[in-house]
Backbone bond lengths (Angstrom), bond angles and torsions (degrees), N, CA, C in turn:
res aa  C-N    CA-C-N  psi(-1)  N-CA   C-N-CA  omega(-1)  CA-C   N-CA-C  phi
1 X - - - 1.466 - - 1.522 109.54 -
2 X 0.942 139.80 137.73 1.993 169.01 -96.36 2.080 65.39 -137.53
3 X 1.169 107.20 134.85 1.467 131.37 132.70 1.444 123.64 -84.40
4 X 1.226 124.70 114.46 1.136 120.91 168.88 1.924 143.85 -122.07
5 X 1.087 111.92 119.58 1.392 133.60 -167.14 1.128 130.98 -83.73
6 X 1.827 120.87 134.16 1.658 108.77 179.39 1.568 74.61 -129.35
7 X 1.482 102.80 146.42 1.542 93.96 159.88 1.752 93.40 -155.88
8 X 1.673 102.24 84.89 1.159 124.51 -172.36 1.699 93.89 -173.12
9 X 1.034 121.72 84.86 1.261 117.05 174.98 2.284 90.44 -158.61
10 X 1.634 82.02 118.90 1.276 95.24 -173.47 1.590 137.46 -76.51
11 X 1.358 123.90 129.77 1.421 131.46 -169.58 1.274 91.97 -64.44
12 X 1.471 101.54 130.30 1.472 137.78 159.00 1.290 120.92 -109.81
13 X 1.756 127.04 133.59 1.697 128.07 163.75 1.832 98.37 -59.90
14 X 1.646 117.17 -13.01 1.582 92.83 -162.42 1.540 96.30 -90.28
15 X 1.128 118.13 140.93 1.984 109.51 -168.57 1.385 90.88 -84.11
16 X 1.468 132.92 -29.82 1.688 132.04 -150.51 1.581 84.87 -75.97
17 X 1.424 115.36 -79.11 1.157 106.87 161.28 1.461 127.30 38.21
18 X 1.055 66.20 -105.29 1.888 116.54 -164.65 1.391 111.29 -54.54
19 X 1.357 109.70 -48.24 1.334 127.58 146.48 1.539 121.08 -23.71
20 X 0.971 86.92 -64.57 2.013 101.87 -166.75 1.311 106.89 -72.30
21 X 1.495 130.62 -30.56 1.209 138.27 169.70 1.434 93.02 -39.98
22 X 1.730 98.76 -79.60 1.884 95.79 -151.55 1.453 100.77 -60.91
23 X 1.491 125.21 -43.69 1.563 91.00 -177.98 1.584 126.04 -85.93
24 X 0.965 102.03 23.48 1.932 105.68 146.52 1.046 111.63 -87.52
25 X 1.215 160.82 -35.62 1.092 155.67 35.73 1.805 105.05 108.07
26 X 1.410 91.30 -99.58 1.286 118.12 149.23 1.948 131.59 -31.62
27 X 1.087 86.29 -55.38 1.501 105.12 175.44 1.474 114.48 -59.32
28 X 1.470 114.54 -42.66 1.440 119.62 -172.67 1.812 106.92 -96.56
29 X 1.316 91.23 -3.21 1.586 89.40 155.92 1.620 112.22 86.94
30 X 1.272 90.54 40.39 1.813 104.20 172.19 2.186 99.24 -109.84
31 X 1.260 86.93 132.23 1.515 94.14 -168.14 1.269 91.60 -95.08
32 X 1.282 159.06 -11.84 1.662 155.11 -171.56 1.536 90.09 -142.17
33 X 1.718 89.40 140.45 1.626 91.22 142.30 1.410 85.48 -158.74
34 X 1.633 96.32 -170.09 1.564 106.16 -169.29 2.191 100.34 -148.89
35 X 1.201 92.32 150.28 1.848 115.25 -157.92 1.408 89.10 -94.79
36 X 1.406 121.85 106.73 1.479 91.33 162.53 1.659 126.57 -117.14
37 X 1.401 98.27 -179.70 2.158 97.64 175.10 1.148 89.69 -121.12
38 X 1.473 100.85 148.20 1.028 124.51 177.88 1.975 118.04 -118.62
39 X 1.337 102.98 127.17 1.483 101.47 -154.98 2.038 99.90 -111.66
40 X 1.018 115.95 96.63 1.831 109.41 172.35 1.202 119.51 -65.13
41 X 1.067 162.34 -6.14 1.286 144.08 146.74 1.807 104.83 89.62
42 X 1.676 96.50 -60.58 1.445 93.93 -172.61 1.550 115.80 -86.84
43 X 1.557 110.76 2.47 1.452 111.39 169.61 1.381 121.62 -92.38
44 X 1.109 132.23 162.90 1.262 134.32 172.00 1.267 115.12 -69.84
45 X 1.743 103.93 146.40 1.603 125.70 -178.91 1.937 103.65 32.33
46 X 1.241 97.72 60.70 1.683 108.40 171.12 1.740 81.21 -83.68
47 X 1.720 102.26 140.79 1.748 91.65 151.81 1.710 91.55 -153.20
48 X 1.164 122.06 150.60 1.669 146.98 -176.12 1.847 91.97 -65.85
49 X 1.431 95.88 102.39 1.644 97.20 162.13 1.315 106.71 -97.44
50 X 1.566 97.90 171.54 1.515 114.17 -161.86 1.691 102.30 -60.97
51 X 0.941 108.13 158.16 1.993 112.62 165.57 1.293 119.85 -55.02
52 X 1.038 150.75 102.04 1.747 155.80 125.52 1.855 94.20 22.23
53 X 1.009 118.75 110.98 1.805 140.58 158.07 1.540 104.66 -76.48
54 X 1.465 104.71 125.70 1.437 99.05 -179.24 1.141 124.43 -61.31
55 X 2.089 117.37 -35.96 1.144 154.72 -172.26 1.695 100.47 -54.55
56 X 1.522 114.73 -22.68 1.044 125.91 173.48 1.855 126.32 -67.28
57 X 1.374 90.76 -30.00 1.191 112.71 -163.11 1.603 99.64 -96.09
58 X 1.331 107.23 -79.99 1.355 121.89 -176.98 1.603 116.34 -92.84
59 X 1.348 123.78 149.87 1.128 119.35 164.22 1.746 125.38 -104.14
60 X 1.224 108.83 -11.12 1.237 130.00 121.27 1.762 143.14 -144.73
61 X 1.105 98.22 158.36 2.240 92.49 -161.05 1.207 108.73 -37.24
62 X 1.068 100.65 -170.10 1.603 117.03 166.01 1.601 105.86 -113.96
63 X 1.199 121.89 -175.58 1.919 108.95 -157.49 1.481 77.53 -122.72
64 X 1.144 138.32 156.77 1.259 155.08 141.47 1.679 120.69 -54.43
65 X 0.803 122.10 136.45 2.112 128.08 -161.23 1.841 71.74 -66.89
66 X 1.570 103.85 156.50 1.900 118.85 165.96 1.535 113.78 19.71
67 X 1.669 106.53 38.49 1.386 97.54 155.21 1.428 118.42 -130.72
68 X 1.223 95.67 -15.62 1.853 104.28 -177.59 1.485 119.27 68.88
69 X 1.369 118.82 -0.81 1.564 137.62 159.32 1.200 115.27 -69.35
70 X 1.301 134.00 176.78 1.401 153.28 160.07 1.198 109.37 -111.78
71 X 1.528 113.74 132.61 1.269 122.97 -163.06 1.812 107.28 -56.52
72 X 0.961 129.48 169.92 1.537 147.64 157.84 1.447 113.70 -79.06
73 X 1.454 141.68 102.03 1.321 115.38 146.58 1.499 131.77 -133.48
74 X 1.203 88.03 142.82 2.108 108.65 -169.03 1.461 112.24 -82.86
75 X 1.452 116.08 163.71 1.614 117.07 156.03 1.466 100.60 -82.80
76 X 1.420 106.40 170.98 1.397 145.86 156.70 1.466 127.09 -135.17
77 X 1.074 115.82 129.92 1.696 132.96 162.73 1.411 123.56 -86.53
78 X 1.041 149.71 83.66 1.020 149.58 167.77 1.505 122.99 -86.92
79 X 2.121 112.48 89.65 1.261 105.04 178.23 1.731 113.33 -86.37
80 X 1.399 114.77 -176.08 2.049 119.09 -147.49 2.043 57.37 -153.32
81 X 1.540 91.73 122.22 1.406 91.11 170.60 1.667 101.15 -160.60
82 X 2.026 97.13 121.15 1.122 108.42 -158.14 1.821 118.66 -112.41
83 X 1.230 82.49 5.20 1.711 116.35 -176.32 1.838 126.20 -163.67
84 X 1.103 93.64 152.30 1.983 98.42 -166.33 1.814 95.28 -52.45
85 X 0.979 112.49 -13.17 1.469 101.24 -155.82 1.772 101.37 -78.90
86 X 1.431 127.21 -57.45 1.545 102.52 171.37 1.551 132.74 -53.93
87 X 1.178 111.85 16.89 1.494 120.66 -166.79 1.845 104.27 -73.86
88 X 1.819 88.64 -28.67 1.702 89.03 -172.35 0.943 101.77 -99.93
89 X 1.827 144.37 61.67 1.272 145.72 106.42 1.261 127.11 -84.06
90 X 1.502 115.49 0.30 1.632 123.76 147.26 1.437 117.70 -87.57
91 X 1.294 99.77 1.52 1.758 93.21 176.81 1.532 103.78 -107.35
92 X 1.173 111.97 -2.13 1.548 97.48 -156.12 1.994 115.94 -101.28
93 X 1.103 123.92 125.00 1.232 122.14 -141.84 1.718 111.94 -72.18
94 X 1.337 94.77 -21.35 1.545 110.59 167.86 2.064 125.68 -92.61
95 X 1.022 80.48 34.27 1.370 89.01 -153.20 1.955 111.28 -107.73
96 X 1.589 98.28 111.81 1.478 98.39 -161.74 1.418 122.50 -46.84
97 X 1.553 120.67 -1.59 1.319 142.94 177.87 1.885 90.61 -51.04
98 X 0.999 121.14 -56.50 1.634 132.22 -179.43 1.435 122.14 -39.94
99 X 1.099 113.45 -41.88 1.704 134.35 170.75 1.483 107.84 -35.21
100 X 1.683 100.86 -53.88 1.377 106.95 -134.16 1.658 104.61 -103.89
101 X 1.556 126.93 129.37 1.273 120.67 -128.84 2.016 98.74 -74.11
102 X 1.640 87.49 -43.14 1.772 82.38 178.26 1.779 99.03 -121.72
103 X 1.799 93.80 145.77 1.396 107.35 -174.79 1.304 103.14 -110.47
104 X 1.190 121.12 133.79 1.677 127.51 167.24 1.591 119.20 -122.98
105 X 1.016 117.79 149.86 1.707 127.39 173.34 1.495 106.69 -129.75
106 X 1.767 100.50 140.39 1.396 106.45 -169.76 1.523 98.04 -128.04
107 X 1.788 105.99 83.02 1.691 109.57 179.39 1.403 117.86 -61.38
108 X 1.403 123.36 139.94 1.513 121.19 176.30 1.453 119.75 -102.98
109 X 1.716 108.78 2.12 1.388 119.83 176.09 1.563 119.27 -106.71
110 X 0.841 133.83 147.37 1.481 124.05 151.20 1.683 138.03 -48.89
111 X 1.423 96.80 -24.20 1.553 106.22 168.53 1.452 109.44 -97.27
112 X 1.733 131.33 -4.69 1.032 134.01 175.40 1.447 105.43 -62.89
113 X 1.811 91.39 -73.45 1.301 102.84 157.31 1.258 141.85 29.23
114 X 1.981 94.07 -97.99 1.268 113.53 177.95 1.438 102.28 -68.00
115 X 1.491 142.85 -41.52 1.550 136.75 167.13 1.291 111.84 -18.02
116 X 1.748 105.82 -61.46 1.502 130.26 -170.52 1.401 99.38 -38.81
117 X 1.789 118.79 -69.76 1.017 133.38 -146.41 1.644 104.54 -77.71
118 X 1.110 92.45 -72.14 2.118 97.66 166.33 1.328 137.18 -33.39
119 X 1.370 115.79 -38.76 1.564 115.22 -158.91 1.862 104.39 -143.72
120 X 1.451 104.93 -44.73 1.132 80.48 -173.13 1.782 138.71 -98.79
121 X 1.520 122.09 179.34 1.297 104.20 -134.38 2.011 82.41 -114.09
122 X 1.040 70.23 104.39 2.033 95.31 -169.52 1.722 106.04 -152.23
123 X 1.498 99.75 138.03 1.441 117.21 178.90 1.892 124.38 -73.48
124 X 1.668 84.76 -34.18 1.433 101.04 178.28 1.496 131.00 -146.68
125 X 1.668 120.60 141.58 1.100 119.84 -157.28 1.514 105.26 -121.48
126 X 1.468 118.26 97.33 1.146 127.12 176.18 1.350 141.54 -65.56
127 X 2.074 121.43 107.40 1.447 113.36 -158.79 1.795 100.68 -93.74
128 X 0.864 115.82 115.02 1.595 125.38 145.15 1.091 114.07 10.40
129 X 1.067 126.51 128.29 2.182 126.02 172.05 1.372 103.55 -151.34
130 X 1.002 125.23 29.51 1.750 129.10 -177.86 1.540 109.35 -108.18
131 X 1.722 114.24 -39.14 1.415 121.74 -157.92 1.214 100.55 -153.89
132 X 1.628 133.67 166.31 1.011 154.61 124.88 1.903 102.93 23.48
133 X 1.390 129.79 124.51 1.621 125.19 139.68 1.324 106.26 -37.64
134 X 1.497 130.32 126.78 1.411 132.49 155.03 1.390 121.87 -74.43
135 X 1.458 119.44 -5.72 1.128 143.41 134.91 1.335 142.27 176.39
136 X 1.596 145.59 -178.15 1.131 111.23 -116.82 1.480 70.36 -108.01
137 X 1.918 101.51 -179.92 1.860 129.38 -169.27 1.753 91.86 -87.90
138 X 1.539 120.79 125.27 1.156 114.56 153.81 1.781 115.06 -104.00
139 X 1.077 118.84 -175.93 1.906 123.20 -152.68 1.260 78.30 -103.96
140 X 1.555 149.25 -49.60 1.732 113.28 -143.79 1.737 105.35 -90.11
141 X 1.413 115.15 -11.53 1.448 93.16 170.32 1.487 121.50 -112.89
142 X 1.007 109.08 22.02 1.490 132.50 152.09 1.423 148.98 -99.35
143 X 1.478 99.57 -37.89 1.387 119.40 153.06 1.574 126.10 -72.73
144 X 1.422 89.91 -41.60 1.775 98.64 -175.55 1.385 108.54 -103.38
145 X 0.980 114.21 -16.73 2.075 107.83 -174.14 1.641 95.50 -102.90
146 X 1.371 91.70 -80.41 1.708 103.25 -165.89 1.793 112.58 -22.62
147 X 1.457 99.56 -91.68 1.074 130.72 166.60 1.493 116.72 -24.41
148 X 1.448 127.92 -46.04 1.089 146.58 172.19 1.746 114.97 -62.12
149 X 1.115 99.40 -26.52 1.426 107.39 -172.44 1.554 89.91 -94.59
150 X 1.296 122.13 -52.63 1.631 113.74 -174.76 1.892 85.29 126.94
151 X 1.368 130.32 45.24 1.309 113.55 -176.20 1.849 89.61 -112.61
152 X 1.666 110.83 140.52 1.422 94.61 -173.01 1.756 94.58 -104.45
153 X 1.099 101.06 -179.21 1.606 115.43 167.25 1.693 131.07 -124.61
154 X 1.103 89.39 136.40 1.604 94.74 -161.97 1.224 125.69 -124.50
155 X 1.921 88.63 128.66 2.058 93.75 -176.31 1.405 83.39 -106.05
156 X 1.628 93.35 162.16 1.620 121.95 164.55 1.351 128.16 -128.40
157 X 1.311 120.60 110.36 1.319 113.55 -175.82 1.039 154.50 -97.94
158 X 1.754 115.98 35.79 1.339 137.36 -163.33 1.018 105.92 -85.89
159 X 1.483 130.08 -35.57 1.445 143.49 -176.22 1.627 95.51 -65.41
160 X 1.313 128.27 -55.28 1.413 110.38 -166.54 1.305 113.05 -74.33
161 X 1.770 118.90 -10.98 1.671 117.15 175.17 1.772 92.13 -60.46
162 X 1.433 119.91 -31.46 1.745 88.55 -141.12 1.873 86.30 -106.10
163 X 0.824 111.91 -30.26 1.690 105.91 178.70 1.867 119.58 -113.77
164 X 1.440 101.16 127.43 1.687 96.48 167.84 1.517 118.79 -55.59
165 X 1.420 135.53 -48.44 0.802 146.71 164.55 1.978 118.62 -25.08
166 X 1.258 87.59 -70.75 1.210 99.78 163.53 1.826 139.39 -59.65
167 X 1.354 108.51 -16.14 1.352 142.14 166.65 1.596 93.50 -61.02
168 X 1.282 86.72 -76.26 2.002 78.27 -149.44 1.531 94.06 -71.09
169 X 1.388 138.55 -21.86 1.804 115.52 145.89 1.834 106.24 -22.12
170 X 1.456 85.24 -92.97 1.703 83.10 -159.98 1.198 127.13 -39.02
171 X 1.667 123.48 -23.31 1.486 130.49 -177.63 1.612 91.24 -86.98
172 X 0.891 141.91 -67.55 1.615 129.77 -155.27 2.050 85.35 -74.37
173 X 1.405 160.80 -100.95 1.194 111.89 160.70 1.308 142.86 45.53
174 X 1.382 120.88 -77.83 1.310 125.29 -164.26 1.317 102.55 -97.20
175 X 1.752 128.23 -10.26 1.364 123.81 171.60 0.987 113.61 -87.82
176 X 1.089 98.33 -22.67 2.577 92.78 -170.28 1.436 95.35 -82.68
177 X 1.578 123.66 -34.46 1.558 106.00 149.78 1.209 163.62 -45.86
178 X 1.582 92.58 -42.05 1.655 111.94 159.26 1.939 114.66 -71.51
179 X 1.185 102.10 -20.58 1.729 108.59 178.61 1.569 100.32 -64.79
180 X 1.197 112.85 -32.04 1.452 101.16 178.67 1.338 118.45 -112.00
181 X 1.329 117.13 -68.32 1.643 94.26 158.89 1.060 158.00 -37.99
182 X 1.326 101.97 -10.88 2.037 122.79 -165.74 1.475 108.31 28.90
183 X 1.437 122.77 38.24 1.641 123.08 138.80 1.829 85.52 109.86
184 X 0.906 121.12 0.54 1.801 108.62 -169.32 2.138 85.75 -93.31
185 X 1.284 78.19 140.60 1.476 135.00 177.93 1.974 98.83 50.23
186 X 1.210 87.25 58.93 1.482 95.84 173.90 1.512 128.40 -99.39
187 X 1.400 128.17 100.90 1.147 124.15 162.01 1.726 128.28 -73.48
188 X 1.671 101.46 160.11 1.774 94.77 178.78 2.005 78.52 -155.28
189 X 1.597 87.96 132.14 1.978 105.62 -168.29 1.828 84.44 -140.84
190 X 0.965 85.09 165.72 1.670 97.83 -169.16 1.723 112.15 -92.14
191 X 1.575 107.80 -35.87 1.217 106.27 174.87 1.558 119.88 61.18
192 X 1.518 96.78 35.25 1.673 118.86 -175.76 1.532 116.19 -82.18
193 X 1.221 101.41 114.88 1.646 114.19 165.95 1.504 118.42 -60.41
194 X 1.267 101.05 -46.46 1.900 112.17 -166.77 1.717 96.93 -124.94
195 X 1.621 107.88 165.96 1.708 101.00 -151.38 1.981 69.49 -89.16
196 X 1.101 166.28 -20.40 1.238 139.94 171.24 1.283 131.04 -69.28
197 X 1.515 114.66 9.42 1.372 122.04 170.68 1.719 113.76 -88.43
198 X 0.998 122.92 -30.22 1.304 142.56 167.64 1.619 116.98 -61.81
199 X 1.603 114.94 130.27 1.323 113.94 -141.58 1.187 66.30 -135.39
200 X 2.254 115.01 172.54 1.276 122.86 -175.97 1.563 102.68 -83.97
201 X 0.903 136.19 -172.06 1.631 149.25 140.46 0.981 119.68 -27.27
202 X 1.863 119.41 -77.97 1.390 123.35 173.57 1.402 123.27 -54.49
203 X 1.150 97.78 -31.43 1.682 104.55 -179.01 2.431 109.68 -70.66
204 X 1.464 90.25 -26.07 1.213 95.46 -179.03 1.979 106.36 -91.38
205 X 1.203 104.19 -29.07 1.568 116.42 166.33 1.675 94.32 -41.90
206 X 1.199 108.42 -67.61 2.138 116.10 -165.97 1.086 110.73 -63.06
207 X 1.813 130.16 -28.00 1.297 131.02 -178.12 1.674 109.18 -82.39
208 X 1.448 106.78 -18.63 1.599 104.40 163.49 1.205 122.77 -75.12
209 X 1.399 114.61 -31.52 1.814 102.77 148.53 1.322 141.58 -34.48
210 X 1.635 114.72 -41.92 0.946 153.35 158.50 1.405 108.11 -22.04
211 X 1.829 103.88 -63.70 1.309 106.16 -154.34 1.902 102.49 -115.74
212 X 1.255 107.48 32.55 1.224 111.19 173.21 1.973 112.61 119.90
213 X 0.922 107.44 -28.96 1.388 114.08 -143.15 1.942 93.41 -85.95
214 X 1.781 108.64 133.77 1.282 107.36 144.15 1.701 128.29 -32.08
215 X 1.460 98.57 152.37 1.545 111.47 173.40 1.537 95.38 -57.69
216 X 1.122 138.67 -59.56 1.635 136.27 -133.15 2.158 81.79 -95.74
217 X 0.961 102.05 -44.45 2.050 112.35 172.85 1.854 113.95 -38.46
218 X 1.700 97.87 -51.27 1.330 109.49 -173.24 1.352 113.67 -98.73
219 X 1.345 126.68 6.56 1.523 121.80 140.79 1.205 101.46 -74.36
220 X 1.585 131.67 -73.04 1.213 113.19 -159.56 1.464 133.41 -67.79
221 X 0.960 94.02 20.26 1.503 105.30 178.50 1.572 122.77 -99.73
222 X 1.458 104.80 -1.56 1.753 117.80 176.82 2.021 81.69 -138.66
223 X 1.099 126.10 21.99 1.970 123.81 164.67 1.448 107.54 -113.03
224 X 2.011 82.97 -109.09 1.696 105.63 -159.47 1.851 99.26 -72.07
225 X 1.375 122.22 -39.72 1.363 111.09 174.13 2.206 116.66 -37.50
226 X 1.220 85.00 -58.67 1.391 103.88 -177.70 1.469 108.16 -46.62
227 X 1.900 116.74 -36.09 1.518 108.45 179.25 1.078 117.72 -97.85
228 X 1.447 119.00 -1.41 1.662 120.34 148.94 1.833 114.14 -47.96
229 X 1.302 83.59 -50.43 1.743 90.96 -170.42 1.614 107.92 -71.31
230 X 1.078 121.94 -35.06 1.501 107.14 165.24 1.748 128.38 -73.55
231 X 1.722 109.69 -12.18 1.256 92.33 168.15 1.331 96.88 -107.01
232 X 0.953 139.36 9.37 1.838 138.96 148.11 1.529 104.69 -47.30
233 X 1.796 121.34 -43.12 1.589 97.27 -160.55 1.552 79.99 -106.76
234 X 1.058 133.76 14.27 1.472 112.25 166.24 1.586 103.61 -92.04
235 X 1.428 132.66 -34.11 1.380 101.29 172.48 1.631 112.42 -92.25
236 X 1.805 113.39 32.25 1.058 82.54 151.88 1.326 123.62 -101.72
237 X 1.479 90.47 -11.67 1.985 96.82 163.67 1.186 130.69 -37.76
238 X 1.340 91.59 -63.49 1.826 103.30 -163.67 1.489 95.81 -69.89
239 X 1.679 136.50 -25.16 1.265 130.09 -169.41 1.891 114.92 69.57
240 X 0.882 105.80 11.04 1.713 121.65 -179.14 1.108 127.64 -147.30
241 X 1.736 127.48 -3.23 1.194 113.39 150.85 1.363 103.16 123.99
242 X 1.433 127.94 173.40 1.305 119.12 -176.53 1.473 104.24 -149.26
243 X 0.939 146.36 163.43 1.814 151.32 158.84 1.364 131.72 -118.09
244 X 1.943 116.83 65.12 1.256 109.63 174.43 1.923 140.89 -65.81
245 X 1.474 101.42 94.15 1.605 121.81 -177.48 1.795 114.17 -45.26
246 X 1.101 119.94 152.14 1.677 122.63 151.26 1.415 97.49 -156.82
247 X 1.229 80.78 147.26 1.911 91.69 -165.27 1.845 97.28 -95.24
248 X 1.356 84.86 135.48 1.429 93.53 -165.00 1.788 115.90 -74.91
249 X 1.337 151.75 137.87 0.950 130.70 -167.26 1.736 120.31 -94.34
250 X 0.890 132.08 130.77 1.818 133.52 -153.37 1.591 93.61 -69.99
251 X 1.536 101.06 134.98 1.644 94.57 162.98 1.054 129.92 -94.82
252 X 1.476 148.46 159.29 1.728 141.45 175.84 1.626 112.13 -30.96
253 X 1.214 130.17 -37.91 1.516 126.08 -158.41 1.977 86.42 -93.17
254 X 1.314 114.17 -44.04 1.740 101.88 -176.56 1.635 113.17 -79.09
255 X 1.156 124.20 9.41 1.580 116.40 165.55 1.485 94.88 -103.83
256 X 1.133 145.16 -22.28 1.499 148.04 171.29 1.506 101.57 -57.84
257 X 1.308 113.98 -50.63 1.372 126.74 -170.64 2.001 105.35 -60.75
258 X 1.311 119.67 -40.62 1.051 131.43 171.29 1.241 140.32 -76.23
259 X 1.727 106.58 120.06 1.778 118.66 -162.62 1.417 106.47 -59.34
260 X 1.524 89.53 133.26 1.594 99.81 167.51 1.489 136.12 -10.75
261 X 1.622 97.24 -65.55 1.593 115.49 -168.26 1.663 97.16 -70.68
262 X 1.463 131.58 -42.98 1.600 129.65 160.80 1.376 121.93 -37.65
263 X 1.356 101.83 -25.27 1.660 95.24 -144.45 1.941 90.74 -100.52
264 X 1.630 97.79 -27.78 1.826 111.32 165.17 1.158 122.81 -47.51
265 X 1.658 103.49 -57.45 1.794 116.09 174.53 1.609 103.45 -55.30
266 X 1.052 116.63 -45.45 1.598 115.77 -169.86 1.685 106.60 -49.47
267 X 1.731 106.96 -72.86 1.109 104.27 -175.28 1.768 118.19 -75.19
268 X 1.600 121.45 20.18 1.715 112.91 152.58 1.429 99.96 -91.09
C-alpha cells in the first residue's frame, strides 16, 4: 500500500486550527505531513523561528484512516526570495534554516530560479499558481541540475479550489512545466489553510492529470516522489548522506544453492 504525503500544510497562531488541519489530514489517509514557516525576505524584520513541536500540538497523534499508525509530522521552511541576497541563510552553518526537516525556496526571478536549481542546498523548488509565469521554464537547469541533484518541484492546489481565476494559473503553470520535465520529480501538496482545503490522494492522483502528469506520474507525485524529498532533506541534515536498504527476497534456485547447516541458522 502507496504511503502518502502532504508536507504543505500551513502554520497557524490558531493551535485549534492547526489541529484540525493535521487530523484531516490524517483522516484522509496521508501518513506524513509537514508544518511550515514561511519567511518574506522582502518584508521587514522577517526572521526564521524555531520549528512547531508536535508535543506542542498534540498530546497524543491522531491515527491515520487504514493504518492504525499515528500520523508523522515534520517542519518546513519556506523562503519568498526576491533577490541573491537571502540566499546566504542557506549557506550559513549556524543558521536556523538547519532545524527544519524540509527546506524550500520560492524564486520570483528567472535568474533566482536558476540559483534555486544550480547551487542551492534546498529540497524544494516552488512554482507559482496565483499569477502569470514571470518567466518561462528552460530544460538545462531543470533537467540537468535540479532534477539531477534530486531537488523536486512543487504545485499547490488550494488556490485553484477557491478561485477560477486562479485555476487556470495553476493549470496553464503546471503545463509549461510538464513540457519540460515530463512529470519527473514532481510534487502536488495542498497548501491548506483550513482542514476543507485538503483533498484525498486519489482525488489529487486525477487532478495531476489535470496538470499534465501521467497516471503512474500523478500518484507519485502525492507517494514515492514525496519520499525522495524526505530523504533529500535528511541527508541534508546529517551533511553525509544516508543508505535506504530493502531486503531482497531469495528465489527457489538461491535457497537450493544454500548449505544445509546455513540454511538451519536462517530459519532459528
Amino acid at each position: 500500500m502507496a504511503v502518502f504525503v502532504d508536507l504543505n500544510l500551513r502554520k497557524s497562531s490558531d493551535t485549534k486550527a492547526l489541529k484540525g488541519l493535521v487530523e484531516n489530514a490524517a483522516h484522509l489517509g496521508y501518513s506524513t505531513v509537514a508544518i511550515y514557516h514561511v519567511v518574506d525576505f522582502k518584508k521587514k524584520k522577517q526572521e526564521i523561528d524555531k520549528p512547531i513541536v508536535p508535543s506542542e500540538l498534540f498530546s497524543s497523534l491522531p491515527i491515520v484512516q487504514g493504518k492504525s499508525k499515528p500520523i508523522k509530522i515534520l517542519s518546513r521552511l519556506t523562503l519568498i526570495i526576491s533577490e541573491p541576497s537571502p540566499c546566504n541563510v542557506l549557506r550559513a552553518t549556524s543558521s536556523r534554516a538547519k532545524l527544519y526537516d524540509i527546506v524550500a525556496v520560492f524564486p520570483k526571478t528567472e535568474k533566482l530560479f536558476h540559483v534555486a536549481c544550480t547551487s542551492l542546498d534546498v529540497d524544494l523548488v516552488c512554482i507559482t499558481v496565483t499569477e502569470k509565469l514571470p518567466f518561462y521554464f528552460r530544460r538545462p537547469p531543470i533537467n540537468v541540475m535540479a532534477i539531477e541533484r534530486g531537488i523536486g518541484f512543487e504545485l499547490t492546489y488550494s488556490s485553484a479550489i477557491k478561485d477560477s481565476t486562479m485555476r487556470r494559473y495553476t493549470i496553464s503553470n503546471a503545463l509549461s512545466l510538464m513540457q519540460i520535465c515530463k512529470g519527473k520529480n514532481v510534487i502536488v501538496y495542498s497548501g491548506a489553510e483550513r482542514p476543507l482545503e485538503i483533498r484525498g490522494p486519489y482525488d489529487i492522483a486525477n487532478l495531476g492529470l489535470l496538470f499534465g502528469l501521467s497516471e503512474s506520474d500523478a500518484k507519485a507525485a502525492v507517494s514515492t516522489n514525496c519520499r525522495a524529498i524526505l530523504l533529500h532533506g535528511e541527508t541534508r541534515k546529517t551533511a553525509f548522506g544516508i543508505i535506504y536498504t530493502t531486503k531482497k527476497p531469495r528465489t527457489t534456485e538461491e535457497d537450493d544453492n544454500v548449505p544445509a547447516c546455513k540454511k538451519a541458522k536462517c530459519e532459528d
